[in-house]
mmCIF file of the N, C-alpha and C atoms, coordinates in Angstrom:
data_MODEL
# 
_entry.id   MODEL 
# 
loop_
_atom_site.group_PDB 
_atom_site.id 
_atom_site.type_symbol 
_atom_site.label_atom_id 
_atom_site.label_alt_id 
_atom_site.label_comp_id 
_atom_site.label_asym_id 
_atom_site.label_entity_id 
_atom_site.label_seq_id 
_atom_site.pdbx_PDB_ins_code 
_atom_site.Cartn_x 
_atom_site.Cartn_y 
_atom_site.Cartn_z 
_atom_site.occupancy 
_atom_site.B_iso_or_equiv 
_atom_site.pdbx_formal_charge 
_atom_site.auth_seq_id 
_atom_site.auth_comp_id 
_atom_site.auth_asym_id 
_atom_site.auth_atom_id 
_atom_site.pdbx_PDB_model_num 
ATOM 1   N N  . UNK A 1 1  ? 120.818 85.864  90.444 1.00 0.00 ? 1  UNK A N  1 
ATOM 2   C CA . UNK A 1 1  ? 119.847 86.913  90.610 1.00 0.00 ? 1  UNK A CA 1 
ATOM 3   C C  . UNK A 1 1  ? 119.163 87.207  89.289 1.00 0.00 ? 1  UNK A C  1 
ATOM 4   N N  . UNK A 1 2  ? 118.017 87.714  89.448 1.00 0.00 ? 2  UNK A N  1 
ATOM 5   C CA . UNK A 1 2  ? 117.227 87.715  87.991 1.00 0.00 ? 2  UNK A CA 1 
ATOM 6   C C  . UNK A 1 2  ? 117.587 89.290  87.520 1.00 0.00 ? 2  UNK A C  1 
ATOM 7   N N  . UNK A 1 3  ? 118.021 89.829  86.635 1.00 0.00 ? 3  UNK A N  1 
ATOM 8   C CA . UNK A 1 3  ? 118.358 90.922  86.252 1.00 0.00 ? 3  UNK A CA 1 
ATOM 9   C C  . UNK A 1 3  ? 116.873 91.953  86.798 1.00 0.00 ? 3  UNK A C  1 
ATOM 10  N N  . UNK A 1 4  ? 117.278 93.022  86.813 1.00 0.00 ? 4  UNK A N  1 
ATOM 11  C CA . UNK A 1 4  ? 116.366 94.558  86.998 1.00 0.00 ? 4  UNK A CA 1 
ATOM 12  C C  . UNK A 1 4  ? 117.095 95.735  86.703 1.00 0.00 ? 4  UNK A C  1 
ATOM 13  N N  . UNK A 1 5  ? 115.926 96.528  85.734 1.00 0.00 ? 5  UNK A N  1 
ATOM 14  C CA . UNK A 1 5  ? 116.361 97.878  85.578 1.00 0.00 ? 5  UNK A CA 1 
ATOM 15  C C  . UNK A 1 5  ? 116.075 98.881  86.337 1.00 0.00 ? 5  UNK A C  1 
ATOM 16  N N  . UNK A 1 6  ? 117.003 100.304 86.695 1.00 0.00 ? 6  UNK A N  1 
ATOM 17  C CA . UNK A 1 6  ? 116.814 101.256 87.567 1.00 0.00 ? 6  UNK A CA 1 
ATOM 18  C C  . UNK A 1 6  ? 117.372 102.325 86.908 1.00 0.00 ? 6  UNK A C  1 
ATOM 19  N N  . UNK A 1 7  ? 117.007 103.340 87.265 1.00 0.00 ? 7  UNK A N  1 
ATOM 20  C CA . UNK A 1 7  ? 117.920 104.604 86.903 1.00 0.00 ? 7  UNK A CA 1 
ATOM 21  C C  . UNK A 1 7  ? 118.937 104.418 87.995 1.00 0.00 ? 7  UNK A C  1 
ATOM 22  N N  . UNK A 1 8  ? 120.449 105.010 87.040 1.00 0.00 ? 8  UNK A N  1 
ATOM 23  C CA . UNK A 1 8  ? 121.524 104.752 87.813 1.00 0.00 ? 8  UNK A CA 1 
ATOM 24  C C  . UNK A 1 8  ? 121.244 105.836 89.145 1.00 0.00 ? 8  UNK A C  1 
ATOM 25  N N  . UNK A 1 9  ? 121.625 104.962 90.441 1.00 0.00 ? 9  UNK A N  1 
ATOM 26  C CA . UNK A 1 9  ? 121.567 105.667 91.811 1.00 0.00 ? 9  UNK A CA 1 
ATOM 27  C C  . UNK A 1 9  ? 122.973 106.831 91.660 1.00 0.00 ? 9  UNK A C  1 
ATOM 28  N N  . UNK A 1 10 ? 124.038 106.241 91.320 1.00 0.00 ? 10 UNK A N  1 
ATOM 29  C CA . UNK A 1 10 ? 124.968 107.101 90.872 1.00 0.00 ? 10 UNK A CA 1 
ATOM 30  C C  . UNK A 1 10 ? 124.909 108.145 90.146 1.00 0.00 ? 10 UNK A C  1 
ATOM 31  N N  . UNK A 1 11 ? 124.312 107.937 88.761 1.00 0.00 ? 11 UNK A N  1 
ATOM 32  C CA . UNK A 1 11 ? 123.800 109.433 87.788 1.00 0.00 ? 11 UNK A CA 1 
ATOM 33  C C  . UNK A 1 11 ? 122.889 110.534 88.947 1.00 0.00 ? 11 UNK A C  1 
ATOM 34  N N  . UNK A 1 12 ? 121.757 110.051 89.467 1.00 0.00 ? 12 UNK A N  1 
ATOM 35  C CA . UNK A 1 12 ? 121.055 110.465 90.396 1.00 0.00 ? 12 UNK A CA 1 
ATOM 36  C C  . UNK A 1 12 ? 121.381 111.559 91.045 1.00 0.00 ? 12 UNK A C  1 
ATOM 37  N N  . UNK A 1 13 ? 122.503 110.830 91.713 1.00 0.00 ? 13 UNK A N  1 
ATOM 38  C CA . UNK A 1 13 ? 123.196 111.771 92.800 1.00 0.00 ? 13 UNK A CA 1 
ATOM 39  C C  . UNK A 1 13 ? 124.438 112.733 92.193 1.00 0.00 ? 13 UNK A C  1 
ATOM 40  N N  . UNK A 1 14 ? 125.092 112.526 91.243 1.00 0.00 ? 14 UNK A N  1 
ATOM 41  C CA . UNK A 1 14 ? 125.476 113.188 90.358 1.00 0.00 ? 14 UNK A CA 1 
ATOM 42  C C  . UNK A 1 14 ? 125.102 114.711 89.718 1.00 0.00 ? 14 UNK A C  1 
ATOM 43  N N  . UNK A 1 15 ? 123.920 114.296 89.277 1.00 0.00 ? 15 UNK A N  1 
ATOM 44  C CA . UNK A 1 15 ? 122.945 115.496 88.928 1.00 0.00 ? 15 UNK A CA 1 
ATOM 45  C C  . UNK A 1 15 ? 122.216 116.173 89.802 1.00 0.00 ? 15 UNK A C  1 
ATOM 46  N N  . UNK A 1 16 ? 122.289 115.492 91.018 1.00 0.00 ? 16 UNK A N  1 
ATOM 47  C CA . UNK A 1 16 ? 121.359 116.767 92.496 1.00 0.00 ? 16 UNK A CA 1 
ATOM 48  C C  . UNK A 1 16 ? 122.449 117.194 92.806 1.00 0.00 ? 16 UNK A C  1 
ATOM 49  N N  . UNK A 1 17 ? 123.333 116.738 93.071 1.00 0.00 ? 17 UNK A N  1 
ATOM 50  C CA . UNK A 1 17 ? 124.620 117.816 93.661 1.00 0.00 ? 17 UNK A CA 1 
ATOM 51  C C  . UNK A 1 17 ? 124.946 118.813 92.452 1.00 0.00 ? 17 UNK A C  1 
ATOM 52  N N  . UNK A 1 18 ? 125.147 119.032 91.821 1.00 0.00 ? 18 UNK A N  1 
ATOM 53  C CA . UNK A 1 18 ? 125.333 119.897 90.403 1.00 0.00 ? 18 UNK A CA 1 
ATOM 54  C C  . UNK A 1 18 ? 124.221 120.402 90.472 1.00 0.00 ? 18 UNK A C  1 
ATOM 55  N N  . UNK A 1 19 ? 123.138 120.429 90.530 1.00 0.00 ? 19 UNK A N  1 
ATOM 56  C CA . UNK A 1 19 ? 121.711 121.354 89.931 1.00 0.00 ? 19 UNK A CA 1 
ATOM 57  C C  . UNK A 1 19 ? 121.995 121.909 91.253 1.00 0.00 ? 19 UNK A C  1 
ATOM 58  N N  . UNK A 1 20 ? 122.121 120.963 92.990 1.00 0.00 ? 20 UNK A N  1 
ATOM 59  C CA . UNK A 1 20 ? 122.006 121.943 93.762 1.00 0.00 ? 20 UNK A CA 1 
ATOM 60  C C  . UNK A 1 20 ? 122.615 122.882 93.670 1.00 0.00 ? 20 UNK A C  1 
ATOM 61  N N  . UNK A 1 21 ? 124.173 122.725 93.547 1.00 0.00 ? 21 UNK A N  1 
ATOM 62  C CA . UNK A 1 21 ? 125.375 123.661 93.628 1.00 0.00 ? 21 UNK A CA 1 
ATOM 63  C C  . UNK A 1 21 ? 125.222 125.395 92.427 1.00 0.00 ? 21 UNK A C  1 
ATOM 64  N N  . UNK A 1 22 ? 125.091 124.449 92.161 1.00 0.00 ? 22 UNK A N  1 
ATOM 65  C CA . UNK A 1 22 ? 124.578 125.133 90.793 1.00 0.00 ? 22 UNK A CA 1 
ATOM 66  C C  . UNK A 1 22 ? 123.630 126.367 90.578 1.00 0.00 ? 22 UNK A C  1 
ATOM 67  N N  . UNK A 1 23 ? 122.198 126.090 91.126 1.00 0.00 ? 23 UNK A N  1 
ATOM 68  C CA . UNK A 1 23 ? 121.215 126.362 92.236 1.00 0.00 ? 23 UNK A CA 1 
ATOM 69  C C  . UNK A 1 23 ? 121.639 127.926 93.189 1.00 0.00 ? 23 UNK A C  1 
ATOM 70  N N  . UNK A 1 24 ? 122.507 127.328 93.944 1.00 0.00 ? 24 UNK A N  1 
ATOM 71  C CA . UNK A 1 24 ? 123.578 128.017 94.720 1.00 0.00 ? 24 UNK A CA 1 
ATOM 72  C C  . UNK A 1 24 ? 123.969 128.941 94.751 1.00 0.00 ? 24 UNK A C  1 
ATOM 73  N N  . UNK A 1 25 ? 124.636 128.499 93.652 1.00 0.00 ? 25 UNK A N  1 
ATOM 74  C CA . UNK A 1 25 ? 125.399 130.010 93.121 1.00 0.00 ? 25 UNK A CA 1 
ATOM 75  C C  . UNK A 1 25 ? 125.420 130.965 91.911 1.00 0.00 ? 25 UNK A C  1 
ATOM 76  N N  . UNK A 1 26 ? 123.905 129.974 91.917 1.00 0.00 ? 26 UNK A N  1 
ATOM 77  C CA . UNK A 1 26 ? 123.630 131.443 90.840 1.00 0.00 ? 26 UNK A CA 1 
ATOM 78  C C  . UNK A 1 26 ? 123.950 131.005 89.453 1.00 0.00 ? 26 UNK A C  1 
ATOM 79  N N  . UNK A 1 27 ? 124.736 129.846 88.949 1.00 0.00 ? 27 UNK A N  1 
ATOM 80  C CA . UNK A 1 27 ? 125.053 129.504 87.593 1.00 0.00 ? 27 UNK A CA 1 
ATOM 81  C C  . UNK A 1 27 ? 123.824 128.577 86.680 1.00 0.00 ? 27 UNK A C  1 
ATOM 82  N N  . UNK A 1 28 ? 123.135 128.024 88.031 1.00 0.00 ? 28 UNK A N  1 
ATOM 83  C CA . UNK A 1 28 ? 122.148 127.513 87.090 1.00 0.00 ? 28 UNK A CA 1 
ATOM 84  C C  . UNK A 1 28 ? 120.898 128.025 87.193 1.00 0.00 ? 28 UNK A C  1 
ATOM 85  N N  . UNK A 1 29 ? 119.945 128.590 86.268 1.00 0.00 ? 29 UNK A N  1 
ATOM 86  C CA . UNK A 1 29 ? 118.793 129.430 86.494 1.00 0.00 ? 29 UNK A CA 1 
ATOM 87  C C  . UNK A 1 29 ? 117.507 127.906 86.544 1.00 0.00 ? 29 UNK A C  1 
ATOM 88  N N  . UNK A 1 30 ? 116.680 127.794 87.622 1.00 0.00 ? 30 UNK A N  1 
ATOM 89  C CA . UNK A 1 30 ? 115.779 127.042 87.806 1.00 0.00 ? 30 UNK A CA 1 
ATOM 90  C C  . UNK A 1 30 ? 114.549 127.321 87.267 1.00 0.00 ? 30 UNK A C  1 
ATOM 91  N N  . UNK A 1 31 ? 114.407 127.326 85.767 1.00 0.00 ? 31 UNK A N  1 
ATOM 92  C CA . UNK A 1 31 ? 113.194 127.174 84.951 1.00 0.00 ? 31 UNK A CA 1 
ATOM 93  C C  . UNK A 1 31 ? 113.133 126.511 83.626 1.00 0.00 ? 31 UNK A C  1 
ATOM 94  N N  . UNK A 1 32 ? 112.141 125.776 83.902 1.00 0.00 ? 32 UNK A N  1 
ATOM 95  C CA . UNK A 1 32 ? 111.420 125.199 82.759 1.00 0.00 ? 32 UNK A CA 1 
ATOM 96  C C  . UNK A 1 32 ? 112.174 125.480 81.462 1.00 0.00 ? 32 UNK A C  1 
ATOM 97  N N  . UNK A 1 33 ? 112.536 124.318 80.629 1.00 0.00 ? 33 UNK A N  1 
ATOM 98  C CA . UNK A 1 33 ? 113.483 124.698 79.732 1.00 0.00 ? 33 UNK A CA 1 
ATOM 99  C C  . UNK A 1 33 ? 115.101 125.174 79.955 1.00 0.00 ? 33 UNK A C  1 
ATOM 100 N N  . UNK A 1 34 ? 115.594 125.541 80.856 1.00 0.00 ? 34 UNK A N  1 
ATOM 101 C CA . UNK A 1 34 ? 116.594 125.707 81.034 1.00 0.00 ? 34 UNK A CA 1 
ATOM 102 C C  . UNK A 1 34 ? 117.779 124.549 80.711 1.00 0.00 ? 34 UNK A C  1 
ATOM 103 N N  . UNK A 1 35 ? 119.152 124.780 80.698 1.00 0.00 ? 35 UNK A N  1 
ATOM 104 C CA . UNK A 1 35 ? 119.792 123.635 80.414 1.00 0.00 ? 35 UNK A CA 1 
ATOM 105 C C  . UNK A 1 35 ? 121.245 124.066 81.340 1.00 0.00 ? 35 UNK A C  1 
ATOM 106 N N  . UNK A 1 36 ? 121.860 122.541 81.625 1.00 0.00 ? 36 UNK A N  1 
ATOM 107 C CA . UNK A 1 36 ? 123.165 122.674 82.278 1.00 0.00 ? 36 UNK A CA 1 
ATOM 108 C C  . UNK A 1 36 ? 123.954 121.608 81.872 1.00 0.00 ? 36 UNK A C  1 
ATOM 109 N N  . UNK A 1 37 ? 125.114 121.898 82.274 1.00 0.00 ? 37 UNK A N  1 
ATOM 110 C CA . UNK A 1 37 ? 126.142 120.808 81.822 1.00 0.00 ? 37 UNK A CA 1 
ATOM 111 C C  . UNK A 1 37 ? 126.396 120.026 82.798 1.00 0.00 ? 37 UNK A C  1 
ATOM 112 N N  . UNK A 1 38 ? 126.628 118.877 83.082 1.00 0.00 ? 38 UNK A N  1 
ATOM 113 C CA . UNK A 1 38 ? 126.891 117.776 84.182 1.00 0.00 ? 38 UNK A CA 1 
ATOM 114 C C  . UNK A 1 38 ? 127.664 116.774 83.343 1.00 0.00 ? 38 UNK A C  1 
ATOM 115 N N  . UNK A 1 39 ? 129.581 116.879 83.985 1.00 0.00 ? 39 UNK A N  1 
ATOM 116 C CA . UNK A 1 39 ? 130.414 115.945 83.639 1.00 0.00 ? 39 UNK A CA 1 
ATOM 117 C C  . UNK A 1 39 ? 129.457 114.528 83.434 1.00 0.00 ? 39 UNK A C  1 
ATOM 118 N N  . UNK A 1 40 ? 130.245 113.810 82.640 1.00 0.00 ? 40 UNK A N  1 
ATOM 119 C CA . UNK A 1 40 ? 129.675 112.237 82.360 1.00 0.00 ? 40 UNK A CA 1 
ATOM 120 C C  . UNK A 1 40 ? 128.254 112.246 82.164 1.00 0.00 ? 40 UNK A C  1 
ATOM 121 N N  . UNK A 1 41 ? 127.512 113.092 82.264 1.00 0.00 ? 41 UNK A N  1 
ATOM 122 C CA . UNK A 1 41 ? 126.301 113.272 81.447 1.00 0.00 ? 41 UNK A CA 1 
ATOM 123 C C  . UNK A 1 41 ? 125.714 113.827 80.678 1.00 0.00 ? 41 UNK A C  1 
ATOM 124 N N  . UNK A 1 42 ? 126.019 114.859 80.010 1.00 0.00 ? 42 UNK A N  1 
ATOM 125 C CA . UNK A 1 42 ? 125.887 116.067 79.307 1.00 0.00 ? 42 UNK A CA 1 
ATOM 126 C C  . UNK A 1 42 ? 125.087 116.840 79.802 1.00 0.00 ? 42 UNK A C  1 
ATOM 127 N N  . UNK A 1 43 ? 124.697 117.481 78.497 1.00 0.00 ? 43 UNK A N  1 
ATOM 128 C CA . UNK A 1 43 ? 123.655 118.561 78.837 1.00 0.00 ? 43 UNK A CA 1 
ATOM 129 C C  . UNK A 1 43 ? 122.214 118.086 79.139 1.00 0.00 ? 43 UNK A C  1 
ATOM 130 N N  . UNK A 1 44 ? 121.572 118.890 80.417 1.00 0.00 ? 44 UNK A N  1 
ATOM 131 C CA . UNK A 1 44 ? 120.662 118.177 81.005 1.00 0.00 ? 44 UNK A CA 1 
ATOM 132 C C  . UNK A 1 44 ? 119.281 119.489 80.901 1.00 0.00 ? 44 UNK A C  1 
ATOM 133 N N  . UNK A 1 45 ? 118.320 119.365 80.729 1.00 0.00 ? 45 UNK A N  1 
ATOM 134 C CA . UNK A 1 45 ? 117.160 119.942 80.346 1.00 0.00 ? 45 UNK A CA 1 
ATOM 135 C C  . UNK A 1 45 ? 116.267 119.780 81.471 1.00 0.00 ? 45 UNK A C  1 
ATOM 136 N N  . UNK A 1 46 ? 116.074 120.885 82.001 1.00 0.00 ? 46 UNK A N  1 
ATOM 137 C CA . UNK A 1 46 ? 114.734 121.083 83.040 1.00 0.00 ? 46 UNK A CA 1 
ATOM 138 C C  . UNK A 1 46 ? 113.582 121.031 82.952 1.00 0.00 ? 46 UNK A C  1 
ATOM 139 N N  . UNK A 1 47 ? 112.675 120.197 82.865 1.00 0.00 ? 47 UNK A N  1 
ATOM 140 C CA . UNK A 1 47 ? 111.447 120.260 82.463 1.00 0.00 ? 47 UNK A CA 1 
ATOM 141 C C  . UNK A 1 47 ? 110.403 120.493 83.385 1.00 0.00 ? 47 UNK A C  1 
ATOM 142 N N  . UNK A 1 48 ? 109.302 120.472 83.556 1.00 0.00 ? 48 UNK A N  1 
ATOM 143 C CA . UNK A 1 48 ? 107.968 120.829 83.551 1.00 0.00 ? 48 UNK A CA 1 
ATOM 144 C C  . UNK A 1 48 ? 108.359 120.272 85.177 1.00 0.00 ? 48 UNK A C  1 
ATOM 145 N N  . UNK A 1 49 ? 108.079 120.569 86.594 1.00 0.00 ? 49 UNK A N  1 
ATOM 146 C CA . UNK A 1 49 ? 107.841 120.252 87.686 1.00 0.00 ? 49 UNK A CA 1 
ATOM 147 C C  . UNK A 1 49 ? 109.281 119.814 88.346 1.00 0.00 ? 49 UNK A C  1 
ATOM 148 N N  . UNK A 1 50 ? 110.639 120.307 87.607 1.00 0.00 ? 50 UNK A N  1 
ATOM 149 C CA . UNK A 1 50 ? 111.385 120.264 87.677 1.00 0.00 ? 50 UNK A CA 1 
ATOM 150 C C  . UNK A 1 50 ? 112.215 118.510 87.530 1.00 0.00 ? 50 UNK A C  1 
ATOM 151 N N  . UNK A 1 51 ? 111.528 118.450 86.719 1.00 0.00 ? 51 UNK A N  1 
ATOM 152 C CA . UNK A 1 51 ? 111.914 116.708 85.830 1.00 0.00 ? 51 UNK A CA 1 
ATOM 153 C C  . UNK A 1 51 ? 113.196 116.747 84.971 1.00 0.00 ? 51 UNK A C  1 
ATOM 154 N N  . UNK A 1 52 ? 114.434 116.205 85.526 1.00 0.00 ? 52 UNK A N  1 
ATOM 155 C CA . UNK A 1 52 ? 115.546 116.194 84.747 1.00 0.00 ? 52 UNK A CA 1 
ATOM 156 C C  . UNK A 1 52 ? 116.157 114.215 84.486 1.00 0.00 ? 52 UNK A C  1 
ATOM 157 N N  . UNK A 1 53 ? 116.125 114.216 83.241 1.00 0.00 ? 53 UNK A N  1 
ATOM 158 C CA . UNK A 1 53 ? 116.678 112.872 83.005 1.00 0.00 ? 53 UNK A CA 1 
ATOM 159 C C  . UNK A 1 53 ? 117.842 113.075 83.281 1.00 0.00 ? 53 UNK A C  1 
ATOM 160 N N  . UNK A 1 54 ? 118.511 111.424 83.795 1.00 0.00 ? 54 UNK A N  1 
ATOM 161 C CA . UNK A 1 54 ? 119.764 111.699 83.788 1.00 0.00 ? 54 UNK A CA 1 
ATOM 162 C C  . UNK A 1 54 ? 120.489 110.985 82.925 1.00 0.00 ? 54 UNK A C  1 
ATOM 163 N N  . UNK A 1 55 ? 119.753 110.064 82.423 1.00 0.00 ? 55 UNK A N  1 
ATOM 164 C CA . UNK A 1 55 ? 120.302 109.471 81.235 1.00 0.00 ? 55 UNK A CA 1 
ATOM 165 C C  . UNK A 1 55 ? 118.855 108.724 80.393 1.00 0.00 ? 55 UNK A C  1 
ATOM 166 N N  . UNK A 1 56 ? 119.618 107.999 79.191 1.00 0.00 ? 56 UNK A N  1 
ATOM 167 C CA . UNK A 1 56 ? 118.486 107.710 78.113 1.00 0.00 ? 56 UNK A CA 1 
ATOM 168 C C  . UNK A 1 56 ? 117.742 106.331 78.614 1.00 0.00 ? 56 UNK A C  1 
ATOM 169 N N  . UNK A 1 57 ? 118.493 105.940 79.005 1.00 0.00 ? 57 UNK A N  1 
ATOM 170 C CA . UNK A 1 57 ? 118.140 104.494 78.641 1.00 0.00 ? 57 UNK A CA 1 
ATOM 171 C C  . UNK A 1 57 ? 118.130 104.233 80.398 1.00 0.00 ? 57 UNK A C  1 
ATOM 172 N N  . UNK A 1 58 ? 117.465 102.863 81.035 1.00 0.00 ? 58 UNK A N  1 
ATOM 173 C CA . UNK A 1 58 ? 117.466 102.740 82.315 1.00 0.00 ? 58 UNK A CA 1 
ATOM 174 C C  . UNK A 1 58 ? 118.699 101.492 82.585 1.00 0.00 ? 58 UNK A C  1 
ATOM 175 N N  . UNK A 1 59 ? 119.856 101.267 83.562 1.00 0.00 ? 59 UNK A N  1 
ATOM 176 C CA . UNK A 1 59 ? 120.762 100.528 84.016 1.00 0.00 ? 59 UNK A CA 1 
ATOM 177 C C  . UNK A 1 59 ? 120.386 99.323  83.914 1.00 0.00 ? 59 UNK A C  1 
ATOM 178 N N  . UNK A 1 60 ? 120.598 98.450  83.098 1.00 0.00 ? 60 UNK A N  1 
ATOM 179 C CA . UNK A 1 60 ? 120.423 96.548  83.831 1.00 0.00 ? 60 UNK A CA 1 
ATOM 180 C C  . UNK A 1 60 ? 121.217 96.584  84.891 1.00 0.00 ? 60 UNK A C  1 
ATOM 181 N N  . UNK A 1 61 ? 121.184 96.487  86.268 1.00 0.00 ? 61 UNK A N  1 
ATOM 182 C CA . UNK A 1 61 ? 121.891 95.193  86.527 1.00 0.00 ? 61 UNK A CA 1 
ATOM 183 C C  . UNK A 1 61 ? 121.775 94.035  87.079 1.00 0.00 ? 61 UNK A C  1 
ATOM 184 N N  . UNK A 1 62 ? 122.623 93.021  86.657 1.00 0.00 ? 62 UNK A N  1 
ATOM 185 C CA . UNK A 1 62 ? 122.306 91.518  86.827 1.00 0.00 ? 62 UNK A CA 1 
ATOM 186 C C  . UNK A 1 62 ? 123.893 90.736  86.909 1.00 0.00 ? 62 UNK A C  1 
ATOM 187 N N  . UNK A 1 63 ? 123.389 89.443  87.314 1.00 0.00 ? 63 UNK A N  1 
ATOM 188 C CA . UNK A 1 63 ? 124.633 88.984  88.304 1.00 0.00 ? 63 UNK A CA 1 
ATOM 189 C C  . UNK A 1 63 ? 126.452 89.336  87.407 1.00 0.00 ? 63 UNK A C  1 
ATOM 190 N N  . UNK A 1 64 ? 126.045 89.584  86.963 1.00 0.00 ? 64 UNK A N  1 
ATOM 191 C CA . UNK A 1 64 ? 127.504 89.799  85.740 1.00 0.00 ? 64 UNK A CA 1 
ATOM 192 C C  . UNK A 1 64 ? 127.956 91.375  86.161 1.00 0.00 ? 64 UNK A C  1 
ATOM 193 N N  . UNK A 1 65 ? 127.121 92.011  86.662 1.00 0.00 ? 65 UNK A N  1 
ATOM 194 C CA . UNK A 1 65 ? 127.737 93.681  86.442 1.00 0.00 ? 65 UNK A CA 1 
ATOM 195 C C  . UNK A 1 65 ? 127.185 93.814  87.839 1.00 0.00 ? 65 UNK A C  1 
ATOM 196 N N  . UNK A 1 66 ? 126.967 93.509  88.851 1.00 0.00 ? 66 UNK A N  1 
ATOM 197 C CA . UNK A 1 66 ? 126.154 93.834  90.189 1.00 0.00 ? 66 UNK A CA 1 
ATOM 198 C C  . UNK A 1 66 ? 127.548 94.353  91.104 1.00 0.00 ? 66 UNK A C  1 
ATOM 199 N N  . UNK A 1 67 ? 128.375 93.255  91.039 1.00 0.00 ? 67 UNK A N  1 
ATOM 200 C CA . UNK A 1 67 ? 129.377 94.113  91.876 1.00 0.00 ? 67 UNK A CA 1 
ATOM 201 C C  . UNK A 1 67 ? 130.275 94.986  91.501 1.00 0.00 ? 67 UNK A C  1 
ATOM 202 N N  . UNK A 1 68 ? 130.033 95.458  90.145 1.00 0.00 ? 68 UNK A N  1 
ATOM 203 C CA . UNK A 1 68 ? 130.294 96.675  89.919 1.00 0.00 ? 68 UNK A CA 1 
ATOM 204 C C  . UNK A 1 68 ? 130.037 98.134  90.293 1.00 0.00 ? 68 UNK A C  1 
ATOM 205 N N  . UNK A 1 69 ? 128.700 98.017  90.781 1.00 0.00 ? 69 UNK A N  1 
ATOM 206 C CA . UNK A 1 69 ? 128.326 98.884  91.393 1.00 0.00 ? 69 UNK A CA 1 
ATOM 207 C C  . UNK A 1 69 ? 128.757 99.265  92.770 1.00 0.00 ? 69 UNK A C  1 
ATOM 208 N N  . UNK A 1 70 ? 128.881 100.055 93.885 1.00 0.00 ? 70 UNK A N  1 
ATOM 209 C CA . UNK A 1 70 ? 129.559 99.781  94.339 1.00 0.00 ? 70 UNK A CA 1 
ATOM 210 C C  . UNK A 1 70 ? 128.887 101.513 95.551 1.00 0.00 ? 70 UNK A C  1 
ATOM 211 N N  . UNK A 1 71 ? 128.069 102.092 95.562 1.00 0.00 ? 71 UNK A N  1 
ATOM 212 C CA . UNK A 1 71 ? 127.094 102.425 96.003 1.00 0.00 ? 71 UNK A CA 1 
ATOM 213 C C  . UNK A 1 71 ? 126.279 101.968 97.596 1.00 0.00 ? 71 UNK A C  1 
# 
């Protein structure tokens, strides 16, 4: 397979369940600039239209790490 990058589907879903929960109950305030903590990712920054990275850099994967994933 020819390698491709993605944002991890895993980080992804990681960080919507936490912002939702979060959301929820009141611990995370939903504005611009705001910040939260999310295990295995750190601290995560709310930006402008509600744009949160979930990490720096985007995932290779390619035939060496593919069935690692597991998604």
């Amino acid at each position: 397979m020819k390698p491709f990058r993605l944002w991890s589907p895993y980080n992804e879903g990681l960080l919507a369940a936490y912002f939702a929960v979060g959301v929820k109950n009141g611990t995370i305030n939903n504005e611009v600039g705001a910040t939260f903590e999310v295990p295995e990712l750190g601290t995560i920054t709310i930006g402008e239209n509600n744009v949160m990275n979930t990490q720096a850099e985007l995932t290779t994967f390619n035939a060496d790490n593919i069935d690692d994933f597991d998604f």
